[in-house]
N, C-alpha and C positions, 0 to 999 in steps of 0.2 A: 442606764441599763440595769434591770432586776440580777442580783446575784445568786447564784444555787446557791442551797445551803451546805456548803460543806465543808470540813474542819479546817481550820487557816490560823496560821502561826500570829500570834502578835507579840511582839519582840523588842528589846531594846537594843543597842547597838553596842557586839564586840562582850556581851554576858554570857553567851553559849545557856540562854535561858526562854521559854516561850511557856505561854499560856496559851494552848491547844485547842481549839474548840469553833462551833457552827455550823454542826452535822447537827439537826435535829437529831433526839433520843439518844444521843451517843457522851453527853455528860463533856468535861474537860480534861484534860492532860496539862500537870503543872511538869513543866520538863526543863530540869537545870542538870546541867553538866553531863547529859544522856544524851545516846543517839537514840531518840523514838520517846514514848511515854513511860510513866508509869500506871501503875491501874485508874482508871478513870474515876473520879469523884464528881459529882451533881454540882453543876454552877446552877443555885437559885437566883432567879431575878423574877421576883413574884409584886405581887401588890394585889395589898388584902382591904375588904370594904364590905361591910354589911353581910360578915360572916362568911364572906367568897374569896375564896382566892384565887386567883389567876397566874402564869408562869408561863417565861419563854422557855423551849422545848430544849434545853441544854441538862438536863434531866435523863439518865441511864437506866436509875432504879426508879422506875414510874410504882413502884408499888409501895416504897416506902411513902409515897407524897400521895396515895389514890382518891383523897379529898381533893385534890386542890384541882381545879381546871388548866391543865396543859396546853397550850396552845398548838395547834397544828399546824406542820411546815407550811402549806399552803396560807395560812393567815397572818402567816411575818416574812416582812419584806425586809429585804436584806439591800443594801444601796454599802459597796466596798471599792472603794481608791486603791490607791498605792498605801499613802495613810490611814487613813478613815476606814475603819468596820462598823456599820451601825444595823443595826436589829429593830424593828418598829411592829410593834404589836397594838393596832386600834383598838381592838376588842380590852384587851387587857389594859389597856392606859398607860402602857410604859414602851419605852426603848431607851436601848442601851446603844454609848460609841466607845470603841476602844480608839485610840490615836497611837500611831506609831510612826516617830517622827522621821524617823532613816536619816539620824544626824549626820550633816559630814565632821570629817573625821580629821582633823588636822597631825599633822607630824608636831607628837609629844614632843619632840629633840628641839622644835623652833618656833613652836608655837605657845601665846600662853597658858590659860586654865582651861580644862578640855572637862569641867564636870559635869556642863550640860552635854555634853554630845556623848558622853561615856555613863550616865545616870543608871542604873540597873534597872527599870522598871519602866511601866506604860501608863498615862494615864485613861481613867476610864468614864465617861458621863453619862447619868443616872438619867431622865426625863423623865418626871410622873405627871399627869393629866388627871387634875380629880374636879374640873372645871366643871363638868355636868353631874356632879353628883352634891348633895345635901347633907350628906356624910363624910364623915374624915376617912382617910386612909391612910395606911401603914404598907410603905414599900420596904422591898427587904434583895440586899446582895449579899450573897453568902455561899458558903462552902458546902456539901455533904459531904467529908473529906474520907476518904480510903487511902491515901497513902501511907509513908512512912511518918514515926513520929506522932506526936499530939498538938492540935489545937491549943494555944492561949491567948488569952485575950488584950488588944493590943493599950487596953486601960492602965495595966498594971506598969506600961514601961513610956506611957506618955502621957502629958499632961493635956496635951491636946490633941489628940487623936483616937477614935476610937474602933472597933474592929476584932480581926482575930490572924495569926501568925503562924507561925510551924518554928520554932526555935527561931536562931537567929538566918535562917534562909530564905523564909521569902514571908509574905507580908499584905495583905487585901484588910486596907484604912481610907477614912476620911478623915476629916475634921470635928470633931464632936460640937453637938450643940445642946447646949441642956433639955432634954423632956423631946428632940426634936432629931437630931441624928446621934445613936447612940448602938450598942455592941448588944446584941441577940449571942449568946452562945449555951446551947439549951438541943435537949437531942429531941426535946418535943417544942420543935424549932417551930411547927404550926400552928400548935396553942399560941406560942409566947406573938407569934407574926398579931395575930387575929387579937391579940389582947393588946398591942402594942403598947407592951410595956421592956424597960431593959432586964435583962437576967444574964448570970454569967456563972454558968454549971462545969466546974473544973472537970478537965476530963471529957468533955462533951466533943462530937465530933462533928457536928456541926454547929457551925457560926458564920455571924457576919456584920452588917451594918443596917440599921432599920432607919427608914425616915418616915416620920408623921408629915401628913399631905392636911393641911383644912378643910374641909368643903368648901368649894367653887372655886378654887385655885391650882394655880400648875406650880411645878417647881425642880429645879434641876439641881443636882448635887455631883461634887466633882468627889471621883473615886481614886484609888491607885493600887498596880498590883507591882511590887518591887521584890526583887530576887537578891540577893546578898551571899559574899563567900570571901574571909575572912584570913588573911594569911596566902599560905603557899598555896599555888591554883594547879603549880603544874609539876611535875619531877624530869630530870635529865636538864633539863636549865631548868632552875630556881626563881621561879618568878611569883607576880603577886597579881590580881587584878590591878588592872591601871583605877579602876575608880578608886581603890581602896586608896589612892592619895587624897581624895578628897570626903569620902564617907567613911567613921568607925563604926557603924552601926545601920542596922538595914530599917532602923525609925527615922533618922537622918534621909536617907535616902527618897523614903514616901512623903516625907514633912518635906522637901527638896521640889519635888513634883508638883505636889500641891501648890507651894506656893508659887512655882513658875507656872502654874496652868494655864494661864491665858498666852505665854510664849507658847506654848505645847502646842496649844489649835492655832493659834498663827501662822506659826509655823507648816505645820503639815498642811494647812487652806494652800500655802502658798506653795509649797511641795506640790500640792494634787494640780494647781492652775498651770506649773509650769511645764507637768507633765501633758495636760492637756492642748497646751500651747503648742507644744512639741511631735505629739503623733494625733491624729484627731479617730484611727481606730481601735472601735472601743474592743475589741478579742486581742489586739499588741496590748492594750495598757491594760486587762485582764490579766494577761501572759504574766505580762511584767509584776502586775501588784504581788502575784502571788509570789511571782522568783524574787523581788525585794525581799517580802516577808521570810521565807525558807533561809533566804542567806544572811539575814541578821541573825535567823534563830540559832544557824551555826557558825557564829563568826565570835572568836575571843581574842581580846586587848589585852595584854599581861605587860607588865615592867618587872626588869630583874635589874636592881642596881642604877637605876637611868638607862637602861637600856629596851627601848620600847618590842615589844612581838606582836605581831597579827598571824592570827592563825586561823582559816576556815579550813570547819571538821566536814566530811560529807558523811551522808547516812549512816555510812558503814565505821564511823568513828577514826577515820585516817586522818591525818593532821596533814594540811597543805598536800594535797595531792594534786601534781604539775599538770596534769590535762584538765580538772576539773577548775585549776587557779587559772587557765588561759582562757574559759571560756566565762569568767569572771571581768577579763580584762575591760571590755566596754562598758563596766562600769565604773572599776576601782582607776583608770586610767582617767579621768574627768571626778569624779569625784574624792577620792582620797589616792593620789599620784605613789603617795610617799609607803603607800600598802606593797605595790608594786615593788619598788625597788624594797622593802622589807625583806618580802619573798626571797626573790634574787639571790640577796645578797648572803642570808644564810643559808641558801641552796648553795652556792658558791663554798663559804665555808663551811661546811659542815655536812651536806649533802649530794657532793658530786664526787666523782672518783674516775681513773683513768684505765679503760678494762682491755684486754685482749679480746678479740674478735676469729670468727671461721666466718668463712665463704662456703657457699654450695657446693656438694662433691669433694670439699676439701678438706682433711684432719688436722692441717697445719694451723696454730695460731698465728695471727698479727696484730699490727697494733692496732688498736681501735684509736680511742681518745679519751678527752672530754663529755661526761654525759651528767646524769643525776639520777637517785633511787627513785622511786616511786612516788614516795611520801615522806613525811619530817617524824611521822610515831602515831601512833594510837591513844585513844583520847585524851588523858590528862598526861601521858607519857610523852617526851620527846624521845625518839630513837638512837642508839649511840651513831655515832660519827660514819658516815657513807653505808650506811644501812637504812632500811624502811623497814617497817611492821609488816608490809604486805610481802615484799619480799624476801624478810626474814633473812639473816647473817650473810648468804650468797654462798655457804656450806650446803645449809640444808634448806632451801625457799618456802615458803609455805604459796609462795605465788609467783607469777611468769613473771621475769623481768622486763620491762616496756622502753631497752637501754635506747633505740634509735627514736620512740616517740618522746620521749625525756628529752633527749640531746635536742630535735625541732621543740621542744615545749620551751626549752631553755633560752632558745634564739628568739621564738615570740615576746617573751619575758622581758629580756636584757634591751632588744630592741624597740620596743613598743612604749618602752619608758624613756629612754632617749632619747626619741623622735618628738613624743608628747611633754615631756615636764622640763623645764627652765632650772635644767642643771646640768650643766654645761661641764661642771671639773667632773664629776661622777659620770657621767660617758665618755671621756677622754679616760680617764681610771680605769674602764673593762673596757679598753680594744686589745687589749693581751687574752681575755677568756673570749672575745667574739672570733678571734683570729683561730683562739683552739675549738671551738664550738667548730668551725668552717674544716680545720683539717681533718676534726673528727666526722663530720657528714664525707670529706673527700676521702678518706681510710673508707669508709663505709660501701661506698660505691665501689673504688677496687684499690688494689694496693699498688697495683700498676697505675700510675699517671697516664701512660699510653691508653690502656681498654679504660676510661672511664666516660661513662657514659650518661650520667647524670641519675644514676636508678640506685637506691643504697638496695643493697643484697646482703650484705654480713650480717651476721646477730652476734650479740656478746655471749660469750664464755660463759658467763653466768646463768645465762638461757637453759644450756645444757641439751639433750636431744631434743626436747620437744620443742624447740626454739620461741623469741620474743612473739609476744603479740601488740596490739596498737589498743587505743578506747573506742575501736568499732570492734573489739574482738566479742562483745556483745551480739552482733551479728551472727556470729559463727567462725570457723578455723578460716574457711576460705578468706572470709573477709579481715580479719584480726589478726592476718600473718603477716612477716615484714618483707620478704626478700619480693619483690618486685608489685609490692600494694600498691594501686593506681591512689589510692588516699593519702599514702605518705611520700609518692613520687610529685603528687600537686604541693604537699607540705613540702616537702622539701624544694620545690620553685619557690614557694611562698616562702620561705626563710631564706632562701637566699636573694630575695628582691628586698626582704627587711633588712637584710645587711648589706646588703650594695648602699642601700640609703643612709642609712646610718655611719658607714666608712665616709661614704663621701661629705659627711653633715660634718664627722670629724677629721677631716683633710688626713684619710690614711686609701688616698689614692690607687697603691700597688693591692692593697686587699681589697679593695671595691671593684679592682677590675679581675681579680681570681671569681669573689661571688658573683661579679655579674657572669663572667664566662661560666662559672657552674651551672648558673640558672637556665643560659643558653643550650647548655648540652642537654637538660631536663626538660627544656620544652620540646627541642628538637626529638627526644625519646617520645615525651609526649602525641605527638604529631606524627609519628611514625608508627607510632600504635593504634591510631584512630581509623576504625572501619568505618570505612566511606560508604560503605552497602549498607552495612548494617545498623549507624549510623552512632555507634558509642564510642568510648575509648573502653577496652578490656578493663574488670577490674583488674587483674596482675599481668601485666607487660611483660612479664617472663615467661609465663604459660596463655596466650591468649585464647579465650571461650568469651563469644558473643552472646551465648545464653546468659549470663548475669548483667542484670543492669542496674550498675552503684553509683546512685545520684549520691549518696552519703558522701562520696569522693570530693563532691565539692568544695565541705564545709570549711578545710581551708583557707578558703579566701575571701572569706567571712571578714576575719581581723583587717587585712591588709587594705578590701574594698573600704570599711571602716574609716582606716586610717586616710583615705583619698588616696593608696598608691596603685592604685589599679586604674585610675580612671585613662591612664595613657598604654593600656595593654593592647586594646585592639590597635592603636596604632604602632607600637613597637613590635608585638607579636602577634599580627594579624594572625596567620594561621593555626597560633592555638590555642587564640579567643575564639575561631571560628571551629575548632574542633570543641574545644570546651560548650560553647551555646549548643553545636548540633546533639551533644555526647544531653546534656541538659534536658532539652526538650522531646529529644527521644523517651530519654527516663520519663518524662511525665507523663508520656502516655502507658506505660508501662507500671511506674510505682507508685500506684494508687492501690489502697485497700479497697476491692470492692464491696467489704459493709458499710465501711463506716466515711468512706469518700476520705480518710487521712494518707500524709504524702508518708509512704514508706522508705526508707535508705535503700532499699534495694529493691528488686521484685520477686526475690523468692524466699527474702524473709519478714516473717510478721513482726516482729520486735520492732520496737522503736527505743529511739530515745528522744525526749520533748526537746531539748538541750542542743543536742544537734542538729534536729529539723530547723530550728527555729535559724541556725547560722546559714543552712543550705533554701530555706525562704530568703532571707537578708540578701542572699548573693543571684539570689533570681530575681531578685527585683531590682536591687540595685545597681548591678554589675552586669546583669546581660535585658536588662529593662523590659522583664515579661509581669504581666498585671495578674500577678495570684490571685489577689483578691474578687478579680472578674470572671478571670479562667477557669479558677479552682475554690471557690468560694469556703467550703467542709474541710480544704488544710488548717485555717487557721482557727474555724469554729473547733476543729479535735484537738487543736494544741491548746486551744483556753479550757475545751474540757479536761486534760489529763491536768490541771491542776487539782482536779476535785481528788485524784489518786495521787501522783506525785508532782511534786512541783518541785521537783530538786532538776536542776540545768536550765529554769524559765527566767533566770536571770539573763540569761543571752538576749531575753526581748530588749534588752536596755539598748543596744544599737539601735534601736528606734527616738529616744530619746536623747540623742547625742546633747542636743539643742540647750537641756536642763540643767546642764552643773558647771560648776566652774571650779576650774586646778586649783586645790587648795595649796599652800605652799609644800613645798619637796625637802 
């Protein structure tokens, strides 16, 4: 299936770095250690012949290049994997692949040399076609660069490689061959192309790599674009890029690439086959390629002293933010386990904290419990100790506290790793924080043991009047508020059926049978709130209006179906599986956008998030066995398109590839 053209991350794994681009006319974004770009520079991929030059449309400033012939999006075909980005221009005689391998990631602490899966850079292949021509040509990958900094050229600091650089940060080389691949860097970069010959204009701001083609021959040259960052990566823990154990220099790192290149495409051939083996639709592995590519872009590796960190940053530069790390789970759970418990565990220490709580109607404090902030700090920052960036000190916030969606994020977490990874003493270790996770949801419902009724109503202290909200507050107040959210009364079933399984996995018996009864009283609320007429469950159980219909509610049980622990719900909790299906299919005829046919979270609001939808498809198909894709065919073609805007949450298509990866060790 042909790919729209439009800008898509190509990333290495755990660098917090991407080369931006595949929007026709819209140039590239070299983006290290940022959330977004910086100003766009002209990626040239030209090939010159009989005084003509030709060029894929990655080109902004079309006027600095008004000689050359640009190619039009309609006449490059774009064919994009999970891995594989490739661009193919007939007319012009070239295409270009970038490969992004989505290494798995093995646990630094127990495993050996991690430099291939940790490498900073992509590599990238050249194809020129000069087979019907009687003339030589001169192909050319290069830079028009605008950013920060200056171009040099990468002759001066290797002996064999040739190209152009930005200091020591990032780096677009080959291999040099004499009179045959060699360094252009010249601001009358179109003479020097069409004369094909080498020049190297200090100061010039554009450059790159030239290759002479023969007449009536093809020929392919391997590329690489490598990112480098030297020292301290991060402040509040003192850490280092984990590659930096194996690379001092970011010529090392493309000379690395290079010479593993044919691991590179092996690699990723067999990446893309087994993704394909796995879901056979092609809008899920769409979904998916783009939300791989997004989450390496923001995903950083650091070591502080042997002591390994993962940190994925979202958009907005938060460091490990707990809703956005849970809907990561179906991937890092199967293929790097040891991410997972990463997380955790310095959420544990360093990130959670035990708050006072109010009730509705009520001024009096009580105890809350166990929860966690927000997030771990803002971009290269970690935050001090039980504080987040977004919530700022819990003095003065700069943002809502999310303490009761934290506390379920934390339970997904803790338990979704124990269930999955072959570490046995490390879930025996946290049934003391599951136990307090558990009292703190049972505080949260009431402080009376007698009136609890499975529905958490408190907000923490920290909230302040305007109280917590949830990651549907996106939606609106009504939906994003906590004391009786039909979203977090299903999360909260759903975390307490994760920990029923996991007490009983760890023979602590007396607490698996508190979370199961918790989870009982939550269905039974559940069930008692479902209008039979009307045919949904209220979104808030505590003010019931059958005007809102929040299929968003379900997304939930996304993870748990995931895990296989649902498949025994309709027979253990017939009744509010059977409210849950009814509550479901009512919504669908209700939460549809009537322009665009995509499945909305609610019905009376337009916002979406791709991220979310994609958990509350997962769970209507798998979980109550309705055929989307027959029924509803324009849900899932909207969700492959909103990667062309945003692709941050399309990692969640990864539940469709469960099939793909194997638990690296823990």
């Amino acid at each position: 299936m042909a790919t729209p053209m439009f800008a898509s991350h190509h990333s290495p794994v755990g660098s917090w770095a991407s080369l931006f681009f595949g929007k026709a006319g819209a140039g590239v974004k070299i983006i290290h250690e940022g959330c977004g770009g910086k100003k766009e520079s002209d990626l040239l991929v030209a090939l010159s012949r009989d005084g003509v030059t030709s060029a894929l449309p990655f080109i902004a400033d079309g006027q600095s290049f008004s000689g050359w012939r640009i190619a039009g999006q309609e006449s490059v075909r774009r064919e994009m994997s999970p891995c594989i980005d490739e661009f193919i221009s007939e007319s012009a005689g070239i295409s270009l692949k970038v490969y992004s391998p989505h290494a798995a990631l093995p646990n630094p602490k127990r495993s050996g040399s991690l430099q291939y899966s940790t490498v900073p850079g992509v590599l990238m292949e050249l194809a020129i076609d000069n087979s019907n021509s009687d003339s030589p040509a001169t192909a050319f990958v290069g830079l028009n660069y605008r950013g920060g900094g200056k171009l040099r050229p990468v002759d001066w600091s290797s002996k064999t490689m040739c190209g152009v650089a930005n200091s020591g940060k990032w780096i677009l080389a080959a291999t040099a061959v004499k009179e045959e691949v060699f360094t252009i860097q010249s601001d009358s970069v179109s003479d020097r192309i069409t004369a094909g010959t080498s020049c190297i204009e200090v100061g010039a701001s554009t450059g790159g790599i030239a290759i002479k083609v023969a007449p009536r021959t093809k020929k392919t040259v391997n590329l690489v674009f490598a990112f480098f960052h030297q020292g301290a990566a991060t402040q509040g823990v003192d850490a280092r890029y984990l590659y930096n154990a194996y690379f001092q220099r970011i010529e090392a790192v493309a000379n690395f690439i290079l010479t593993n290149s044919q691991k590179v495409r092996e690699s990723c051939v067999h990446f893309d086959g087994r993704v394909t083996a796995a879901c056979s639709d092609p809008q899920k592995i769409a979904a998916y390629a783009q939300g791989a590519r997004e989450y390496d872009a923001q995903s950083q590796v650091t070591d502080a002293d042997g002591v390994p960190y993962f940190t994925s940053l979202d958009r907005s530069g938060y460091r490990n933010t707990l809703a956005t790390t849970v809907d990561h789970l179906p991937w890092e759970l199967y293929r790097n386990p040891w991410v997972v418990r990463n997380v955790f565990d310095l959420g544990t220490t360093s990130y959670s904290y035990n708050d006072k709580i109010r009730f509705p109607g009520e001024d009096e404090l009580r105890e809350g419990g166990l929860t966690f902030v927000h997030d771990f700090g803002f971009l290269t920052a970690y935050s001090p100790s039980g504080t987040s960036a977004y919530e700022g000190t819990g003095k003065d916030p700069q943002g809502t506290p999310m303490a009761t969606e934290q506390l379920l994020n934390g339970v997904y977490l803790l338990t979704s790793y124990a269930l999955l990874a072959d570490d046995t003493p490390w879930a025996k270790t946290r049934l003391p924080f599951a136990r307090e996770l558990m009292v703190s949801m049972e505080n949260r419902d009431h402080w009376d043991p007698e009136k609890r009724i499975g529905i958490l109503k408190a907000q923490t202290e920290r909230a302040g009047a305007g109280g917590e909200v949830t990651a549907m507050s996106a939606l609106g107040k009504e939906l994003g508020s906590v004391p009786g959210n039909l979203y977090v009364a299903i999360k909260t079933f759903c975390a307490n059926m994760l920990l029923t399984t996991y007490f009983q996995n760890n023979n602590d018996l007396h607490s698996a049978d508190y979370s199961y009864a918790f989870a009982q009283k939550t269905a039974a609320a559940l069930v008692a709130g479902f209008n039979a007429e009307a045919g949904i469950i209220p979104a808030n159980l505590l003010t019931p209006d059958s005007a809102t219909h929040f299929i968003g509610a379900l997304e939930p049980l996304a993870l748990p179906t995931y895990l296989g622990l649902t498949s025994t719900l309709a027979e253990y909790f017939p009744e509010l599986f059977n409210a849950l299906k009814s509550h479901a299919l009512t919504c669908l005829k209700s939460c549809v956008d009537s322009g665009s046919g995509a499945l909305r979270l609610s019905n009376n609001v337009s916002a979406t998030l791709p991220g979310k939808v994609i958990n509350v498809l997962f769970v209507l198909e798998r979980l109550f066995g309705i055929d989307v894709q027959a029924e509803h065919p324009l849900f899932w073609q909207n969700v492959a398109a909103s990667a062309a805007t945003d692709a941050s949450g399309l990692i969640a298509a990864a539940l469709y590839v469960k099939p793909l990866v194997v638990a690296q060790p823990v």
